[in-house]
RODO-2510 file (C-alpha; in nm, 4 decimals, decimal comma):
residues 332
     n   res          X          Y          Z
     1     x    -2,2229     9,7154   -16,8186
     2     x    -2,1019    10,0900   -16,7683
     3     x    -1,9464    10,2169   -16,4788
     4     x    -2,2283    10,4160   -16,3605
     5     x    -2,4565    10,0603   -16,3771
     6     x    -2,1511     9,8813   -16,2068
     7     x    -2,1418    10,1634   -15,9398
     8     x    -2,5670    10,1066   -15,9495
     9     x    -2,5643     9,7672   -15,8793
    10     x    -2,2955     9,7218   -15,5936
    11     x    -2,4785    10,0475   -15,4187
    12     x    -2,8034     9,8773   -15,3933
    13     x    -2,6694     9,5133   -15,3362
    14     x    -2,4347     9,6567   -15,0540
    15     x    -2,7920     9,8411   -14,9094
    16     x    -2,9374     9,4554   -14,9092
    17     x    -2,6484     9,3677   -14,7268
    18     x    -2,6113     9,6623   -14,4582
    19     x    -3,0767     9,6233   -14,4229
    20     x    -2,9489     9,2137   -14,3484
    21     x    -2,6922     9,3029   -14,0817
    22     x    -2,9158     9,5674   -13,9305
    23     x    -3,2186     9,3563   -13,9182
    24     x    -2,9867     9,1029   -13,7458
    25     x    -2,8541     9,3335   -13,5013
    26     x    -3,1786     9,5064   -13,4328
    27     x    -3,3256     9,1479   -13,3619
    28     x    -3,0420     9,1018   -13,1137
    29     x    -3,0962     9,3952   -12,9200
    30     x    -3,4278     9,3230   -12,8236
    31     x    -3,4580     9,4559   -12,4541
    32     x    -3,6729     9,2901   -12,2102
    33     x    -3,7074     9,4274   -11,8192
    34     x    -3,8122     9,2503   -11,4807
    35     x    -3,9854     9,4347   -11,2138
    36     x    -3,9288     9,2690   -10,8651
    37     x    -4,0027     9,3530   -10,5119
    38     x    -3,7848     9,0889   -10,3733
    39     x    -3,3984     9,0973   -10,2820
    40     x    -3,1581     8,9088   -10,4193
    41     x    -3,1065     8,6721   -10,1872
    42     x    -3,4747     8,5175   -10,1984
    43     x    -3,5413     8,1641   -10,3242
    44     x    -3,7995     8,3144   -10,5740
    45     x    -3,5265     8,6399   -10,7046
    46     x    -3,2868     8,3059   -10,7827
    47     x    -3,5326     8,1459   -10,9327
    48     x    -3,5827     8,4325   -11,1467
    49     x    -3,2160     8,4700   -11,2361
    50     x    -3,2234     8,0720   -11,3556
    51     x    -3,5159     8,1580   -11,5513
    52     x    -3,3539     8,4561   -11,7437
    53     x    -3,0352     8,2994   -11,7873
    54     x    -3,2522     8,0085   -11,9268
    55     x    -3,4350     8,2040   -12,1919
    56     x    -3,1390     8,4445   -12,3161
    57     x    -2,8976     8,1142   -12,3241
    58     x    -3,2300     7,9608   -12,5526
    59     x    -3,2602     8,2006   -12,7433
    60     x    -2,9702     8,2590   -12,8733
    61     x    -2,8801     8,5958   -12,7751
    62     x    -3,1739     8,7733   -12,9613
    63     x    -3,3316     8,8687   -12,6455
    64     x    -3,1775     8,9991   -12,3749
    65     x    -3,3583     9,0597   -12,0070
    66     x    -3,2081     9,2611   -11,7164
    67     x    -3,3567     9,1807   -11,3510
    68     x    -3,4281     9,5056   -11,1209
    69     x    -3,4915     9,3334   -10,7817
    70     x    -3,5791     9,4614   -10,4333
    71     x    -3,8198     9,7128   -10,5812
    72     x    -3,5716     9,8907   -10,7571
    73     x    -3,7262     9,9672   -11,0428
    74     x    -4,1374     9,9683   -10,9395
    75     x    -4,2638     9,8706   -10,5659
    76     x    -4,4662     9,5900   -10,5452
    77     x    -4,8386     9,8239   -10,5824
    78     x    -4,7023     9,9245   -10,9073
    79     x    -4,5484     9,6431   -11,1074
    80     x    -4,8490     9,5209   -11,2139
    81     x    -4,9496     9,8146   -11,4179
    82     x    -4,6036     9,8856   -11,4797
    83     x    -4,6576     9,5344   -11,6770
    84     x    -4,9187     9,6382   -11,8673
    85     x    -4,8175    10,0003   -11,9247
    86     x    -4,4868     9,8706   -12,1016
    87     x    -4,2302     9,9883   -11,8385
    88     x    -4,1530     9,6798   -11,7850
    89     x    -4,2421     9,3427   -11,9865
    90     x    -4,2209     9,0742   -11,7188
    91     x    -4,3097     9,1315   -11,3468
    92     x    -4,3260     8,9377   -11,0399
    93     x    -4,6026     8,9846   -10,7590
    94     x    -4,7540     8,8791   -10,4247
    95     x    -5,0687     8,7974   -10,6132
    96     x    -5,2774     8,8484   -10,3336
    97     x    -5,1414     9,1648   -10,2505
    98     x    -5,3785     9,2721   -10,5676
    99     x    -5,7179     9,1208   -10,3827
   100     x    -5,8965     9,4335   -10,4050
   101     x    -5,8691     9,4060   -10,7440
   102     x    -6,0229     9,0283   -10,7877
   103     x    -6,0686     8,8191   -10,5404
   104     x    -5,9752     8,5521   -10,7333
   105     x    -5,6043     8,6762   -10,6536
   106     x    -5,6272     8,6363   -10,2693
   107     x    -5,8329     8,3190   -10,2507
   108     x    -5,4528     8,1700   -10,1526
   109     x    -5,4509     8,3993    -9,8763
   110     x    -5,7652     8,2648    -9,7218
   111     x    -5,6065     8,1444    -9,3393
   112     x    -5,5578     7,8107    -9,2515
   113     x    -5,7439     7,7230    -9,6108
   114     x    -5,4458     7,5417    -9,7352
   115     x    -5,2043     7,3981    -9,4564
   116     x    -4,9649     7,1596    -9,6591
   117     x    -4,7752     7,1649   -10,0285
   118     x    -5,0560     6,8844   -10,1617
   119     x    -5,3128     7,1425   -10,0664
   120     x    -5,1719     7,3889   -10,2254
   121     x    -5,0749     7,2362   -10,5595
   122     x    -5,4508     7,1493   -10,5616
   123     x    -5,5923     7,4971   -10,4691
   124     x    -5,3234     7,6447   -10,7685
   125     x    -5,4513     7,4082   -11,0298
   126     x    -5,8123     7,4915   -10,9662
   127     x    -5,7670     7,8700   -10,9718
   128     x    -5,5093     7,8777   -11,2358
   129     x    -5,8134     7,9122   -11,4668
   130     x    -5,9534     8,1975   -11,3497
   131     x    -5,6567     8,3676   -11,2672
   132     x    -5,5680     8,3259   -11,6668
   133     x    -5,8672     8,4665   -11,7655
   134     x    -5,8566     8,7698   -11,5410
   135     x    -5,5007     8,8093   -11,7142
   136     x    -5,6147     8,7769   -12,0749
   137     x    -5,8582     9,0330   -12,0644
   138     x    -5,5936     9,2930   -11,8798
   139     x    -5,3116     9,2342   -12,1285
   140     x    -5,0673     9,0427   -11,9385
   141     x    -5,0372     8,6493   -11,9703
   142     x    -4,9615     8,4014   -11,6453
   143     x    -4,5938     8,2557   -11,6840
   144     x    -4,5508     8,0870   -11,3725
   145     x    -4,6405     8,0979   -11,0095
   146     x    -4,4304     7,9409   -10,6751
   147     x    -4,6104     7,9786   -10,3630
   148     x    -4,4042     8,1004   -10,0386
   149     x    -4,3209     7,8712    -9,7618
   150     x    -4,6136     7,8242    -9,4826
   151     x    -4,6358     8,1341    -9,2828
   152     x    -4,5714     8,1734    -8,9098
   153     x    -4,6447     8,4689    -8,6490
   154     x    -4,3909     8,6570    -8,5340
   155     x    -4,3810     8,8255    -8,1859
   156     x    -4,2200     8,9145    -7,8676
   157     x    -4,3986     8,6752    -7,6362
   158     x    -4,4899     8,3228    -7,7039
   159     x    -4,8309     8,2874    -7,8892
   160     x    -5,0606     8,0370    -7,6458
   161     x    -5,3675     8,1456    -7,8138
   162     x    -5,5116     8,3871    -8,0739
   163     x    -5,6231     8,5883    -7,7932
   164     x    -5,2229     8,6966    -7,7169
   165     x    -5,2664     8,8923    -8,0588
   166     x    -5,4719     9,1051    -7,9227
   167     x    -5,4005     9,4582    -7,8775
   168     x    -5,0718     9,3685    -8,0631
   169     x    -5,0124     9,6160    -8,4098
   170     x    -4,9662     9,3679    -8,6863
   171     x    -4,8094     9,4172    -8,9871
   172     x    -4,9830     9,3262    -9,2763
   173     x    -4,9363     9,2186    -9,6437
   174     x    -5,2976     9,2076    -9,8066
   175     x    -5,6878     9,2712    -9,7341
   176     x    -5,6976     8,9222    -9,6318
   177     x    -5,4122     8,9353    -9,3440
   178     x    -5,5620     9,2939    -9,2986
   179     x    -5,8825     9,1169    -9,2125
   180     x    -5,7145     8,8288    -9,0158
   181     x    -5,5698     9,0581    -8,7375
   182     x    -5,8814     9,2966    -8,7509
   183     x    -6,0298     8,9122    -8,6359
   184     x    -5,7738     8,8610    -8,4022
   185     x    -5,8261     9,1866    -8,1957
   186     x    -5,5322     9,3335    -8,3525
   187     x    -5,4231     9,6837    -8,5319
   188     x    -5,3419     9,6008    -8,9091
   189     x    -5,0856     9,7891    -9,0752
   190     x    -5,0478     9,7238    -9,4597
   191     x    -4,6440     9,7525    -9,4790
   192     x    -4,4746     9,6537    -9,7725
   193     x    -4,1579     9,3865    -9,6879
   194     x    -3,8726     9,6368    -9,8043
   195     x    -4,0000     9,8397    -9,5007
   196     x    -4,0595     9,5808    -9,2341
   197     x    -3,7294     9,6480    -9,0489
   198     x    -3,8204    10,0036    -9,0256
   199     x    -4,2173     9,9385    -8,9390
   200     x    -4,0647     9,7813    -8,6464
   201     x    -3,7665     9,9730    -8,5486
   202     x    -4,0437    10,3168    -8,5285
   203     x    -4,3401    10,1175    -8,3450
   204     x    -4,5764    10,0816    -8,6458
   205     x    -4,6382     9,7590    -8,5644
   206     x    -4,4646     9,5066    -8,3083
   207     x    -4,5602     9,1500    -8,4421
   208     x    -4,6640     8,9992    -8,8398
   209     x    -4,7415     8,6871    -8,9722
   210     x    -4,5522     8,5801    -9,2799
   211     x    -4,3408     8,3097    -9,4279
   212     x    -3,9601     8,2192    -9,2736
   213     x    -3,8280     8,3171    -9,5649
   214     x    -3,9460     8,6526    -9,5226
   215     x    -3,8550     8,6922    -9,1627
   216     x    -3,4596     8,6013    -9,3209
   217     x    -3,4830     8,8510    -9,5573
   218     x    -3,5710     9,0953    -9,3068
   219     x    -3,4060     9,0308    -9,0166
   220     x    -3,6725     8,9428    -8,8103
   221     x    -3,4178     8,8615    -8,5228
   222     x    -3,3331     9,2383    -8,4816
   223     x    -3,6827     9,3255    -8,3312
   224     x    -3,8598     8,9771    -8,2725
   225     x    -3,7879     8,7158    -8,0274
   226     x    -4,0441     8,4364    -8,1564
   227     x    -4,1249     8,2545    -8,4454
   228     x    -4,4444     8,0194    -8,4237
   229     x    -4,5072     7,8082    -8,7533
   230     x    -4,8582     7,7415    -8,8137
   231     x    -4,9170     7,6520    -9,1638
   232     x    -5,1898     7,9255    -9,2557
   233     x    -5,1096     7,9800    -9,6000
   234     x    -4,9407     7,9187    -9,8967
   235     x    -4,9693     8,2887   -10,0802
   236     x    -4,7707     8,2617   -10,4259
   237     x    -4,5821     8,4707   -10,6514
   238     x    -4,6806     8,5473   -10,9591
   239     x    -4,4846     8,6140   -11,2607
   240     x    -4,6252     8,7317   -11,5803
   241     x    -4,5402     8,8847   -11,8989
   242     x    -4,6851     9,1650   -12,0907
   243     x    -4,8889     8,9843   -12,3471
   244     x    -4,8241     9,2335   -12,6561
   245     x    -4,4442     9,1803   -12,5932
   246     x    -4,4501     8,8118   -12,5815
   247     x    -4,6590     8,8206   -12,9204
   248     x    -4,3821     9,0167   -13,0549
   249     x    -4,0907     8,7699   -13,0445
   250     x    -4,0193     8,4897   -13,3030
   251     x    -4,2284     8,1705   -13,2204
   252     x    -3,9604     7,9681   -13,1008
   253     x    -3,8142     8,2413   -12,8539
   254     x    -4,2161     8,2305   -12,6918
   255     x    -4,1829     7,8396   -12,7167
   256     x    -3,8616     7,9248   -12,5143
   257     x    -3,9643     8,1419   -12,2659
   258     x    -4,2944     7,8796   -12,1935
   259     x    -4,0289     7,5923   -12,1769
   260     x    -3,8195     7,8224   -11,8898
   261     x    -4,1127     7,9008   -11,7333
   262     x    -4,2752     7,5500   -11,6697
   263     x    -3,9305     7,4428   -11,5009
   264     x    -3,9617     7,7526   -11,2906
   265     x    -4,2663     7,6525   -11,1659
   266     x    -4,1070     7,2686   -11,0864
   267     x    -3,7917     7,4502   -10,9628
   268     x    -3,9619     7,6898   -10,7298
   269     x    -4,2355     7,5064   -10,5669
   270     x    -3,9812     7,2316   -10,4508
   271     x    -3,7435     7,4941   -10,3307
   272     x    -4,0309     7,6437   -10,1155
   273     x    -4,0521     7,3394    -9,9469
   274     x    -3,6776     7,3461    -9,8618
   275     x    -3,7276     7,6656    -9,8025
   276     x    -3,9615     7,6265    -9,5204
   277     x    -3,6664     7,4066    -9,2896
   278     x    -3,3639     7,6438    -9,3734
   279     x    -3,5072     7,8986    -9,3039
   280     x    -3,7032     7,8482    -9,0199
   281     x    -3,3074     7,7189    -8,8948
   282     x    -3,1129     8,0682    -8,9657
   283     x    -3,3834     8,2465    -8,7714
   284     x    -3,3270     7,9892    -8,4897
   285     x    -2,9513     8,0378    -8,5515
   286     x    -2,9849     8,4054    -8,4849
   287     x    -3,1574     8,3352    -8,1704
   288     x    -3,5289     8,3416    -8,2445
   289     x    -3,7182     8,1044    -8,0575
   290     x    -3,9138     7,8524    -8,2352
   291     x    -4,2433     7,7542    -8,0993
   292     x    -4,5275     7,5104    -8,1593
   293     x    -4,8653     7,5760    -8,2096
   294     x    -5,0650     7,4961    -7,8927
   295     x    -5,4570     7,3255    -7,9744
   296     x    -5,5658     7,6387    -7,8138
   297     x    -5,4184     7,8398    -8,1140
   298     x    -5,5014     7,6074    -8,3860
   299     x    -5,8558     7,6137    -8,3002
   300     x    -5,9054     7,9544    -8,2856
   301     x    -5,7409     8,0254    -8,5867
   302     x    -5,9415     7,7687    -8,7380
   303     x    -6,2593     7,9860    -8,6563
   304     x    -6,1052     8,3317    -8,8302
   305     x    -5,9900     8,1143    -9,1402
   306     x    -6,3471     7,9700    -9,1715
   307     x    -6,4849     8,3232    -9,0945
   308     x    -6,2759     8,4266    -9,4163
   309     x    -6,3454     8,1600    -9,6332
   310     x    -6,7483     8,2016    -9,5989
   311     x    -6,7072     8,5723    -9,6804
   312     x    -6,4380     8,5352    -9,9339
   313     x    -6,7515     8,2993   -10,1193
   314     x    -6,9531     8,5929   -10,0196
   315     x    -6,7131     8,8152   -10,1827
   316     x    -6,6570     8,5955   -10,4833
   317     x    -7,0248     8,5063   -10,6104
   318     x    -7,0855     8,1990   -10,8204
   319     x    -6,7314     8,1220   -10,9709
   320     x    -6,6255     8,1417   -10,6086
   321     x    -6,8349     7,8765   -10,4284
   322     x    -6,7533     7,6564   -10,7016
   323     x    -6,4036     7,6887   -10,6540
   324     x    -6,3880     7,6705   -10,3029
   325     x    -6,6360     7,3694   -10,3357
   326     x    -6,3993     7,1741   -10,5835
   327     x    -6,1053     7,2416   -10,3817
   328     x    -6,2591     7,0915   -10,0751
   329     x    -6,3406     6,8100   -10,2613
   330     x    -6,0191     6,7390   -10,4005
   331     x    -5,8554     6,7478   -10,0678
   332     x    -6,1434     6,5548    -9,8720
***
């Protein structure tokens, strides 16, 4: 072999070698980002956290994923489409909060529809379907979803009745709460949860019904003296990957990533439920009051969530009275 050949053979072996390392290192460096709304001190941000550390730790390193929570890198209107536009590949939402786009995404927001965790894990299992299908066809793919803890109403005098929310300026999340304090008497004001404390502090809106969890994460206790639990919903987060992306990784890194998700799920919904009593105690602990529904109150809330529901069908067509008709089965 000549010198020239010798000099041939260890160039293009040493080319094999470098293409080996760089595929390698290219595979390593595969970038993922998470678009949240929530801060880091939420149940469901931790939950995230677990989930990434779960998946990078699984997969060996090849896939990295950094967290941007507290809107911090999209608000909650845009992280869907952020999703599906690539600017980020996994994002978390209020899934109702997109109702006007389906209405199978709000049907969790329909008051006083589900009132317990049983409820709830049957209402998710029946519109999981159609929630996946709705996903397919817009690029994105379902990973997991953890509902909040049961909402409560928040105020500055004790709720006896719905008829004390009248007049009041509420601060809503969705069309569905929008519609709720419309049927209350009230002034809705769509205000996204990163701007609660200021919605308040300005005279936007002086009371809101949402979850105990949120009312921590806000500081409810700076500009609310009351907290009345009264079951209402359980809304849940949805988190979802960007379906091209997913399809882009080695098959065991998806199978790792589906793994993570489904004890996310597990993880989550049981930490909503111990959610629901520590939280509901640090807003007592800061000196919120802690009321009871009256039978006055359930009742007429009871009216506006079966007002809802019959329009919701309304809204829904077919698909949605047969949801709606299994699910009241199931929990009969």
């Amino acid at each position: 072999m000549t010198n020239l050949r010798r000099r041939d053979l260890l160039a293009a072996t040493g080319g094999l070698a470098a293409a080996a390392v760089f595929g390698r290192a290219a595979q390593a460096q595969t970038r993922w980002q998470v678009a949240t709304a929530y801060p880091d001190g939420n149940f469901h941000t931790r939950n995230m956290r677990t989930f990434v550390e779960q998946v990078q730790a699984a997969s060996g390193g090849r896939l990295q994923i950094q967290v941007h929570s507290n809107a911090s890198l999209l608000r909650m209107p845009e992280i869907k489409r952020g999703v599906q536009t690539g600017q980020a590949q996994i994002g978390e939402i209020l899934l109702s909060a997109y109702g006007n786009e389906d209405p199978f995404f709000e049907v969790d927001s329909v008051p006083m529809l589900v009132t317990s965790t049983d409820m709830a894990r049957k209402l998710a299992e029946l519109q999981k379907q159609y929630v996946e299908a709705r996903f397919q066809r817009q690029g994105v793919s379902l990973l997991y979803w953890v509902p909040w803890p049961p909402s409560g109403l928040y105020t500055n005098v004790p709720v006896e009745s719905v008829e004390t929310l009248r007049g009041t300026k509420m601060r809503t999340f969705n069309a569905l709460t929008n519609r709720f304090a419309t049927l209350c008497g009230a002034t809705p004001t769509l205000v996204q949860q990163a701007e609660v404390p200021q919605a308040f502090a300005t005279g936007v809106v002086n009371a809101m019904v949402t979850s105990a969890a949120t009312g921590v994460d806000v500081q409810a206790w700076d500009f609310c003296r009351h907290f009345t639990p009264i079951g209402f919903t359980r809304t849940k987060n949805a988190i979802f990957v960007q379906t091209r992306a997913l399809q882009a990784l080695p098959a065991d890194v998806q199978a790792a990533i589906r793994t993570a998700a489904a004890a996310a799920e597990a993880r989550g919904w049981e930490a909503s439920d111990v959610e629901t009593l520590n939280q509901q105690n640090i807003l007592q602990s800061r000196g919120m009051t802690i009321g009871t529904m009256s039978p006055a109150l359930r009742d007429g809330l009871m009216r506006i969530g079966a007002t809802q529901a019959d329009e919701w069908v309304a809204k829904a067509g077919d698909e949605g009275k047969r949801l709606i008709d299994a699910y009241r089965a199931a929990v009969a």
